[in-house]
Wavefront OBJ file of the C-alpha trace (Angstrom):
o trace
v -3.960 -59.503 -74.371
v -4.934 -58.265 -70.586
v -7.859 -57.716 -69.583
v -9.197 -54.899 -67.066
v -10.715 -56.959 -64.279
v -9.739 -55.835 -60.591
v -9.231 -58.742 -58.083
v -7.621 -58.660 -54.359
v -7.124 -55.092 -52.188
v -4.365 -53.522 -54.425
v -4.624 -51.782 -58.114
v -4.007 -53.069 -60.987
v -2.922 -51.369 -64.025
v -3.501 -53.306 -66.966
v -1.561 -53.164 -70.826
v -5.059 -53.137 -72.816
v -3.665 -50.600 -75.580
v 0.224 -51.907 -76.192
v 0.746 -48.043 -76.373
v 3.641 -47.339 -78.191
v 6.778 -46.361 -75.742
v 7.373 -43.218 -77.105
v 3.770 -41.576 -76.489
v 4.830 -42.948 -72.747
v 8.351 -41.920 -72.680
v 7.144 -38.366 -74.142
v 5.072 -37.656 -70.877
v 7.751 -39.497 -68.560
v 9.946 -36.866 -70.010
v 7.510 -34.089 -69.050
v 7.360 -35.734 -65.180
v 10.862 -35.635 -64.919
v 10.827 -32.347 -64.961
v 9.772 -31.837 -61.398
v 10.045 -35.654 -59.908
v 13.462 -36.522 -61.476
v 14.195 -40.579 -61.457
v 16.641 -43.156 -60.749
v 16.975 -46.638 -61.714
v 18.949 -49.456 -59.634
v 20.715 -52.427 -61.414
v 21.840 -55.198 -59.126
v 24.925 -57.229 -60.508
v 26.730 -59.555 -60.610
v 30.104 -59.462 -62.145
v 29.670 -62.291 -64.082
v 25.979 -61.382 -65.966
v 28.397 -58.662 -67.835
v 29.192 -61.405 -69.551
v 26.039 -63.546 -70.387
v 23.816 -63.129 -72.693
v 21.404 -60.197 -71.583
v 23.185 -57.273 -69.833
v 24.457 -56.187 -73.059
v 21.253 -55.836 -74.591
v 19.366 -54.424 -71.923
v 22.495 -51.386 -71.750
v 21.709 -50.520 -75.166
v 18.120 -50.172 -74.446
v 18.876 -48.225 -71.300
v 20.722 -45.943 -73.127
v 18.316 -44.990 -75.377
v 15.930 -43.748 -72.027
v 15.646 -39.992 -72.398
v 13.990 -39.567 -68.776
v 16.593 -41.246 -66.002
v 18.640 -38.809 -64.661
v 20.495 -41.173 -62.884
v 21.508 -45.613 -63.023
v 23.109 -46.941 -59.607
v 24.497 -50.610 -60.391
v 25.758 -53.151 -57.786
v 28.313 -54.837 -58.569
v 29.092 -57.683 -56.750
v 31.876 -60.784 -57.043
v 34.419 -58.598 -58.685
v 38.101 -57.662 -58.375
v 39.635 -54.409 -59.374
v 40.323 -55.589 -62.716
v 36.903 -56.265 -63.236
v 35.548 -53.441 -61.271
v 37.673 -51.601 -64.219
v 36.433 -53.723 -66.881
v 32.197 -52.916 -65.437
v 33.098 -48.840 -65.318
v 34.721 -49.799 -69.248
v 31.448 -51.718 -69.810
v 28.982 -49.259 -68.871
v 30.266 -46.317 -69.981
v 27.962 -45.940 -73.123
v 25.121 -44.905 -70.930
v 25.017 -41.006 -71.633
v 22.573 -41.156 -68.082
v 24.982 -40.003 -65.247
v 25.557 -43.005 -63.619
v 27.620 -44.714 -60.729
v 29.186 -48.175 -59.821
v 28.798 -49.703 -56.016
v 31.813 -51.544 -56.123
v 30.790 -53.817 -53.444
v 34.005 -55.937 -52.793
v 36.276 -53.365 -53.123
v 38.216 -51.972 -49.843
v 36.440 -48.171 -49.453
v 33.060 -50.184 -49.291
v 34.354 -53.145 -47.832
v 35.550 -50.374 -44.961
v 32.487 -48.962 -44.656
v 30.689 -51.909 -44.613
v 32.884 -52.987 -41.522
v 32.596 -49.962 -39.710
v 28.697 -50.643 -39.952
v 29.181 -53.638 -38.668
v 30.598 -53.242 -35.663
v 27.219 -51.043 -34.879
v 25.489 -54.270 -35.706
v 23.657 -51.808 -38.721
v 25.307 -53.788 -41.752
v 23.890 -56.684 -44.096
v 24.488 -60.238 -42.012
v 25.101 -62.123 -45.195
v 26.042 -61.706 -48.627
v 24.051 -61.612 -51.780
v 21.233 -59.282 -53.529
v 19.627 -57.756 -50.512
v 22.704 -56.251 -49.815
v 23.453 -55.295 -52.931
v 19.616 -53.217 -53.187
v 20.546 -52.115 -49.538
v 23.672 -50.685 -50.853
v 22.473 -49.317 -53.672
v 19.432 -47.279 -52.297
v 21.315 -45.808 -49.798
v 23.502 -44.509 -52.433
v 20.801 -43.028 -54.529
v 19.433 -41.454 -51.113
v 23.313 -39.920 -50.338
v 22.786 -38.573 -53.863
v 20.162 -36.698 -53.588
v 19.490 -36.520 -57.380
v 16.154 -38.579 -57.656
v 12.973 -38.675 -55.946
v 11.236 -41.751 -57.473
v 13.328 -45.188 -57.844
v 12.969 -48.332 -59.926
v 14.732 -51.432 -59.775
v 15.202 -54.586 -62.203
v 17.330 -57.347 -62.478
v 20.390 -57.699 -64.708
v 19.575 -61.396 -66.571
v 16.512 -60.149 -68.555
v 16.924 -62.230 -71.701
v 13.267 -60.216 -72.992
v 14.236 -56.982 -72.349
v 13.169 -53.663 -73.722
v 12.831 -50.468 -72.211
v 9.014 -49.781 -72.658
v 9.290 -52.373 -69.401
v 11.050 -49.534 -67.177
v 8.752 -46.956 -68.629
v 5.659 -48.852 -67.376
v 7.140 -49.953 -64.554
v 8.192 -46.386 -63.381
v 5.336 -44.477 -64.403
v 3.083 -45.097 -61.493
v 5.232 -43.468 -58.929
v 6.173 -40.384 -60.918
v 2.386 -39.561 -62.828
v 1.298 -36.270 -60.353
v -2.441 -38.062 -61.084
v -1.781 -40.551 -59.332
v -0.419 -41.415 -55.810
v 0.858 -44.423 -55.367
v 3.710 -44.883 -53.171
v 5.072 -48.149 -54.486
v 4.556 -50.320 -57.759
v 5.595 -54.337 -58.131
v 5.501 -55.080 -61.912
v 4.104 -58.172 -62.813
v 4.180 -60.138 -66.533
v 3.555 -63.806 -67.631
v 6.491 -66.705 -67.330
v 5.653 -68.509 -70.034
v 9.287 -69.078 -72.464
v 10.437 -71.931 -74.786
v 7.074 -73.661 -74.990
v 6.952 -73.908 -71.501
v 5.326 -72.414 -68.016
v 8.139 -71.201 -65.815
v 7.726 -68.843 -62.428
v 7.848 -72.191 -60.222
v 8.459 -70.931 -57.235
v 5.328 -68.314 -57.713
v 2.901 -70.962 -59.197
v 3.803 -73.862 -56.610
v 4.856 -72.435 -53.653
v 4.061 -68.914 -53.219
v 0.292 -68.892 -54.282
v -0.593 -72.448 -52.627
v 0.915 -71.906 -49.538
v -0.704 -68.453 -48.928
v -4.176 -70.207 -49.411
v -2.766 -73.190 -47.383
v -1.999 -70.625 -44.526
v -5.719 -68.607 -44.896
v -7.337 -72.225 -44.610
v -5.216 -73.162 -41.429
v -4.758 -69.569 -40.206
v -8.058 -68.085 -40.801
v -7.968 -64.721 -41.805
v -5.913 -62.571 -41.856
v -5.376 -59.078 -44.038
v -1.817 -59.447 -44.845
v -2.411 -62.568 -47.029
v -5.201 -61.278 -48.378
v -2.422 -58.222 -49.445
v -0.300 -61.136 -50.511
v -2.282 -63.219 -52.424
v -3.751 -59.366 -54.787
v -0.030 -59.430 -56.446
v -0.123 -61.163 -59.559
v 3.906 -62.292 -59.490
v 4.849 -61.483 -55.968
v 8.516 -62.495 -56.809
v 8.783 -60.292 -59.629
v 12.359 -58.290 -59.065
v 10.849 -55.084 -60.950
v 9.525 -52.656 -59.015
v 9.337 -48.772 -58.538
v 9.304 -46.238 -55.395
v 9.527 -42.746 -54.222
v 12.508 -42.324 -52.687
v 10.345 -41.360 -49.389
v 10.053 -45.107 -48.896
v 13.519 -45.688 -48.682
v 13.803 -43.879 -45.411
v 12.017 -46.542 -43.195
v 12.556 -49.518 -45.744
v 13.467 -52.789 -43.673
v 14.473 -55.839 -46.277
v 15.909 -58.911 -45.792
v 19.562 -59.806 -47.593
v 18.227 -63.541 -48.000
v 15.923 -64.907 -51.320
v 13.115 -63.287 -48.898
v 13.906 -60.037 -50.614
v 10.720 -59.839 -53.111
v 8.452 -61.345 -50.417
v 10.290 -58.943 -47.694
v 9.980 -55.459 -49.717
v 6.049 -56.058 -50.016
v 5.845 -57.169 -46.232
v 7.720 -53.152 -45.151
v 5.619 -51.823 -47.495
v 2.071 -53.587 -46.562
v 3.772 -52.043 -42.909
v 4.024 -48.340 -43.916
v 1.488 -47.622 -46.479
v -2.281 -48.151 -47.180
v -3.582 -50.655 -50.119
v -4.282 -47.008 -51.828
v -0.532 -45.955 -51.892
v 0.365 -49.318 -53.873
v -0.312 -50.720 -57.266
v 1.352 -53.664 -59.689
v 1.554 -53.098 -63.516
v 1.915 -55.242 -66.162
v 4.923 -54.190 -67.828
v 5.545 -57.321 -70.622
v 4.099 -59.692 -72.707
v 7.113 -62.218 -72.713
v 9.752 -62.171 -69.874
v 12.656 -64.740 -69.696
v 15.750 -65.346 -67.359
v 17.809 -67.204 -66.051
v 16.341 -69.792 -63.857
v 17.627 -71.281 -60.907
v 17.911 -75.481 -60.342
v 16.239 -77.012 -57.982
v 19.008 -78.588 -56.234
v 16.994 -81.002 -54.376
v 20.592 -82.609 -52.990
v 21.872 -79.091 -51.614
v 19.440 -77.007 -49.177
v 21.931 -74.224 -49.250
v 21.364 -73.176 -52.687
v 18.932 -73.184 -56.172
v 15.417 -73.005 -55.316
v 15.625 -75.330 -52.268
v 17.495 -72.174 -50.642
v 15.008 -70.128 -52.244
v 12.022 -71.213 -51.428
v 13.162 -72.248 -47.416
v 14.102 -68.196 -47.383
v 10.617 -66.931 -48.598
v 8.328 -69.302 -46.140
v 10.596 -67.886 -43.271
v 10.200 -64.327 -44.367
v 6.292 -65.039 -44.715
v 5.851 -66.455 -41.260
v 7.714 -63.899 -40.142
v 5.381 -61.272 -41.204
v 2.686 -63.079 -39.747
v 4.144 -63.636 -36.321
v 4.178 -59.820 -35.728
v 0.552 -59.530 -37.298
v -0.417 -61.639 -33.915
v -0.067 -64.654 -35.619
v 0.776 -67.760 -32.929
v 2.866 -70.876 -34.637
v 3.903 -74.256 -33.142
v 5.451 -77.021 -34.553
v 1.736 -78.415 -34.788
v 0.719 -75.442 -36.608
v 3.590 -75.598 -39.354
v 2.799 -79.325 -39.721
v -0.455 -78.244 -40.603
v -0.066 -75.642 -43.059
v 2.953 -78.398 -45.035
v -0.273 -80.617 -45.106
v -3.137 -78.498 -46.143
v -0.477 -76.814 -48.807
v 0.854 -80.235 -50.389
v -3.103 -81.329 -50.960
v -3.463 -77.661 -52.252
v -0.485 -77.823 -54.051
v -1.164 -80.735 -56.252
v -4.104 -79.389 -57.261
v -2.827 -76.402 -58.627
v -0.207 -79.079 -60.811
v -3.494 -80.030 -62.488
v -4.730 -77.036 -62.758
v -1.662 -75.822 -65.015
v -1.257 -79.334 -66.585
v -4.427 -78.132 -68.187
v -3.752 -74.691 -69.259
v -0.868 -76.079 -70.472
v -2.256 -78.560 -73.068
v -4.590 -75.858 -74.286
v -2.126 -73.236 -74.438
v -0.001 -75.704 -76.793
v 2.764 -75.529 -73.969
v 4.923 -78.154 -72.252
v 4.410 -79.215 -68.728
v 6.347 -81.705 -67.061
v 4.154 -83.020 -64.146
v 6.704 -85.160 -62.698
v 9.428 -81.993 -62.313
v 6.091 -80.303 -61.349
v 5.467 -82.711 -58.504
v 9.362 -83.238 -57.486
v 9.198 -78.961 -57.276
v 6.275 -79.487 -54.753
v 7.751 -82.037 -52.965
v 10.948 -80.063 -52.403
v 9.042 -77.353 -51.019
v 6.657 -78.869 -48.696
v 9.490 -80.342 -47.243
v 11.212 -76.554 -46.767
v 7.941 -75.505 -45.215
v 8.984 -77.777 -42.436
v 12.572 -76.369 -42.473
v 11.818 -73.193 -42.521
v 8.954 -73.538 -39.724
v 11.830 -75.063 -37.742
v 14.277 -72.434 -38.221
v 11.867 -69.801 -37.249
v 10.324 -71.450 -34.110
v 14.608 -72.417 -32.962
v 15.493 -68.910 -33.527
v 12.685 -66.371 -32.610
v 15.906 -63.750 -31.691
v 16.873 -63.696 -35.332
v 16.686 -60.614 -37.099
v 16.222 -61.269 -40.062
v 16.015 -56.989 -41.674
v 18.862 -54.975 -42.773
v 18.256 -51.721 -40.579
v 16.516 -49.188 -41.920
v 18.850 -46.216 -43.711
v 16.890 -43.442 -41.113
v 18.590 -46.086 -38.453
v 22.238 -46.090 -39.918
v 22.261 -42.465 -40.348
v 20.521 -41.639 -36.225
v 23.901 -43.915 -35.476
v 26.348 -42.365 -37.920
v 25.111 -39.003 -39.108
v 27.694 -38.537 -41.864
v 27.272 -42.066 -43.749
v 26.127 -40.630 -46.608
v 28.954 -38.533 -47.186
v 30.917 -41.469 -46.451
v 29.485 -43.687 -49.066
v 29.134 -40.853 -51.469
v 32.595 -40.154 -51.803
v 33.838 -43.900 -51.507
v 31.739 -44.236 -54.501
v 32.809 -41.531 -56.182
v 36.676 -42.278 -55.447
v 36.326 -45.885 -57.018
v 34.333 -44.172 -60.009
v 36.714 -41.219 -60.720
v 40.008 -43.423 -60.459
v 38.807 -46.393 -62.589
v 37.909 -43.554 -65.253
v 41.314 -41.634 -64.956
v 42.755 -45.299 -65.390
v 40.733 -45.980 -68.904
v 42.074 -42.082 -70.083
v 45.727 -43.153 -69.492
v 45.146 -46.576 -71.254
v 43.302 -44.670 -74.183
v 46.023 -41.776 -74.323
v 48.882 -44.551 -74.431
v 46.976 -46.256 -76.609
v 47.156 -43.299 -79.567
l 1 2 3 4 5 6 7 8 9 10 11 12 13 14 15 16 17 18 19 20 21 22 23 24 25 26 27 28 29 30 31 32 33 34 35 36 37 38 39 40 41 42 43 44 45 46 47 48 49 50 51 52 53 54 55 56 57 58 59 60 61 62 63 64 65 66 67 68 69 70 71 72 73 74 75 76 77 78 79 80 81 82 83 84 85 86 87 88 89 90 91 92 93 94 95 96 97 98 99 100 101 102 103 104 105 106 107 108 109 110 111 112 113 114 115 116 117 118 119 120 121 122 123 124 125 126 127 128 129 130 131 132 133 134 135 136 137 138 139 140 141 142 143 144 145 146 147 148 149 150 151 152 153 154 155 156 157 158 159 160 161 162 163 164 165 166 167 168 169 170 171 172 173 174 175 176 177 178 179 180 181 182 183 184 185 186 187 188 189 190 191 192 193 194 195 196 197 198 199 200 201 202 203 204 205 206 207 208 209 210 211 212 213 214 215 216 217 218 219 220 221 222 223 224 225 226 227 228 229 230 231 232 233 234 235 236 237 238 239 240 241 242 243 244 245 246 247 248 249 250 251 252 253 254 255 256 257 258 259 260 261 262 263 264 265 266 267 268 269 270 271 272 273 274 275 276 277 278 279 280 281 282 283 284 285 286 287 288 289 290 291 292 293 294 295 296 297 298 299 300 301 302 303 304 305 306 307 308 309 310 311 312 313 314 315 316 317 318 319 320 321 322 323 324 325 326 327 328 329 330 331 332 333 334 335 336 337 338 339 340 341 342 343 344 345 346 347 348 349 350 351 352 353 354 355 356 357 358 359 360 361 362 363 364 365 366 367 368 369 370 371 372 373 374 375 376 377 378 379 380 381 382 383 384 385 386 387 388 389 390 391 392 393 394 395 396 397 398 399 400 401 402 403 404 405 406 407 408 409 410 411 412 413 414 415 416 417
């Protein structure tokens, strides 16, 4: 059960009623009316066939508000571009596919690039990126929210919640982060959050001093959480980063644009579970070790052009002060782990904390070596002052891929009868 205390510069909307989701669906229904909404679904090819994308389709297509679901879909050919459009086709939302690999976005992603305007690097930034510039090329929606696609816990009172901030005419918030508890199997999970993400940020306001933007930082109750919500106004100016900095770099652009007043988090589940990532302690390049280098550069980042000053002496510093931090904080859930009943390994706990004291280093290194980097996917108000018609361009490439993969499935289905 939540409870309704207020901590840190941000609101917090609590569950203290698990009000049923029809009473909130109802009303959602009602806001629709004159604030219609989207919902992104990043992808990967292959979570259409694990265990929770299935699941969380059904649920989605039992959503009487969305007027419209943009997926992603990355790491597929054009048999299993074929096979998604097959897949998803029991939504009764009107929805569309981003095909990303496939050659009318692959062409438009190259013409972007020789502008210097497109993603630098592969992976879920630039499938969001993608994505949101579609919904704005659309024109159908005017408040967005975005989940991930390996939601073993899913039900759709979580998308309600998570949505109905940004589209409630009471209220004005601007932007919403969900938040929920990682507990799953017995055990605390949210790593990355709990070890890194939360010690470092008091690490940084011990060696730092202070400084507003942590204090913005540290108000979010999951930080990393993928779920969040917008008005489509946001995505105009929205910087992010196509690294693991994605979470971290969302809340930085918006910390940039808007007030503490125009943003909220909600708690929108009692039990969440994924997939979770190894910590590949023997390869920096991916698991959490890429992870977790990828978020401390997109946090000192955001400091540096808050005024912030680093030097190697500096980021030695904050990897001490954070380690001693750190291990306290392995105590301190050691022990709400034995009363909770929950298992706790403390020497994973401590390997974890290791790993990423050590990637505080790397990442302090990479950022001081390259202070030319850029690390943002430019803006969509950018892309389209450089190429006025790219939304028209991406439209239709989207709508090509869409309209030819279903006129494929009706000549399979009429030769099939």
């Amino acid at each position: 059960m939540s409870d309704f205390f207020q901590n840190g510069i941000i609101t917090t909307l609590h569950n203290l009623s698990q009000r049923p989701v029809e009473a909130l669906e109802a009303e959602l229904v009602q806001f629709a009316r004159h604030r219609p909404m989207a919902l992104v679904l990043p992808s990967l090819f292959s979570e259409l066939e694990g265990p929770a994308l299935g699941a969380i389709v059904d649920e989605l297509a039992k959503v009487p508000y969305l007027s419209q679901i943009v997926i992603g879909l990355d790491r597929a050919d054009e048999e299993q571009y074929h096979h998604a459009v097959k897949y998803f086709a029991r939504l009764p939302q009107h929805h569309r596919i981003l095909w990303n690999d496939g050659p009318r976005l692959g062409a438009i992603d190259a013409m972007l690039g020789k502008r210097g305007l497109a993603p630098m690097e592969l992976g879920k930034g630039r499938n969001v990126w993608y994505c949101l510039g579609y919904i704005q090329a659309s024109g159908i929606a005017q408040a967005v929210a975005l989940h991930d696609c390996d939601i073993l816990t899913y039900d759709r009172s979580m998308l309600a919640r998570l949505i109905y901030p940004v589209v409630n005419p009471l209220f004005n918030y601007a932007f919403c982060k969900g938040y929920y508890p990682r507990v799953a199997s017995g055990k605390l999970n949210g790593r990355v959050c709990r070890l890194l993400v939360t010690p470092l940020n008091r690490a940084l306001k011990q060696v730092l001093g202070h400084n507003p933007f942590l204090d913005y930082l540290d108000s979010f109750r999951y930080p990393l959480a993928g779920e969040f919500s917008m008005q489509v106004d946001v995505l105009r100016d929205l910087r992010i980063p196509s690294d693991w900095g994605l979470e971290i770099g969302v809340l930085s652009e918006v910390y940039r644009n808007y007030g503490s007043q125009r943003v909220c988090q909600v708690d929108v589940a009692d039990n969440y579970d994924h997939k979770h990532q190894p910590l590949s302690e023997d390869d920096p390049d991916t698991g959490l070790a890429r992870m977790s280098t990828d978020i401390v550069k997109a946090v000192f980042r955001k400091l540096a052009t808050t005024g912030e000053v680093f030097s190697m002496g500096t980021i030695r510093s904050i990897k001490a002060t954070y380690y001693r931090m750190a291990l306290d904080f392995v105590q301190s859930y050691y022990n709400d782990a034995l009363i909770n009943g929950l298992h706790l390994d403390r020497d994973a706990e401590e390997r974890a904390v290791e790993l990423f004291a050590a990637n505080i280093l790397t990442a302090g290194e990479i950022f001081l070596d390259k202070p030319q980097e850029t690390p943002f996917i430019p803006s969509w108000n950018r892309v389209r002052s450089a190429l006025p018609d790219v939304f028209d361009q991406l439209h239709a490439a989207v709508d090509q891929d869409y309209r030819e993969a279903r006129s494929g499935l009706k000549v399979v289905a009429q030769g099939g009868r």
